[in-house]
C-alpha positions, 0 to 999 in steps of 0.5 A, a space after each residue: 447564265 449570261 444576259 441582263 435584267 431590267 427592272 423598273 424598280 431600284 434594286 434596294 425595293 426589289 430586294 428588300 420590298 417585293 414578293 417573290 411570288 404574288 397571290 394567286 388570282 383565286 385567293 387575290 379576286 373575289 370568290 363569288 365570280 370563281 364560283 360562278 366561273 365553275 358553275 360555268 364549266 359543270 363538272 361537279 359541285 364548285 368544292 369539288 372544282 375549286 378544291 383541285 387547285 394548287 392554292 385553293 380557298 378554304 373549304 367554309 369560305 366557298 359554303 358561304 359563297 353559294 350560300 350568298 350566291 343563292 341569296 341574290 339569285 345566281 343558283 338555286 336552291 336545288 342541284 336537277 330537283 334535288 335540294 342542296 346545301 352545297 351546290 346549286 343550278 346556275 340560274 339565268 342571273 347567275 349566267 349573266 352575273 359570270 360574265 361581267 367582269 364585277 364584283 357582285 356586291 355591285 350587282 343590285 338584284 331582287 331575286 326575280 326575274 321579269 316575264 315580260 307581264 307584271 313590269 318589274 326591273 332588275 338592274 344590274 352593275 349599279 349601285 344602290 338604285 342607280 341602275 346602268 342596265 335596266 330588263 323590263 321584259 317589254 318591247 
């Protein structure tokens, strides 16, 4: 086929330096926010969801990322009441945490969320106690 191609880079690095093909998004971006992604689109536990793609991520690294997300307060412990190791309900963290485009290692989280009685605050997209967005739960 005839045309012509223009590259931004010299042809020598493009032969001899880049990829053919890059890394998937799923295994190049963290985990964490696939898995809350899934949680997102309930169809099932997020092994079985991420387990059909065409370059899934190990099968332990997930375990560990619900176990993590379980721990900062995005899932929780039980799947409609029922205690699971692999799985859990999304939380309203959890929502909150999907749809912001960061890591949540950056998310600083204390597990609980405000009533609006006791005055606590969680505050979300800082780091280490420099918070940006501050819930109080008062008007």
């Amino acid at each position: 086929m005839n045309g012509r191609v223009y590259r931004l880079v010299s042809k020598n690095f493009y032969e001899h330096y880049m990829e053919e093909f890059g890394t998937t998004e799923m295994l190049r971006c963290p985990l964490e926010n696939a898995v809350l992604k899934a949680k997102l689109l309930d169809m099932g536990p997020p092994p079985d969801i991420l387990g059909l793609a065409l370059t899934p991520p190990n099968l332990s690294d997930i375990h560990n990322t619900v176990l993590t997300l379980k721990e900062v307060g995005a899932l929780f412990t039980t799947v409609n009441g029922v205690y699971s190791i692999q799985d859990g309900d999304l939380s309203f963290m959890g929502r909150v945490m999907a749809g912001m485009p960061l890591d949540i290692r950056l998310m600083v989280t204390d597990g609980d969320l405000t009533d609006g009685v006791g005055g606590g605050n969680k505050d979300l997209g800082g780091i280490q106690g420099t918070p940006t967005i501050g819930f109080t739960g008062r008007s």
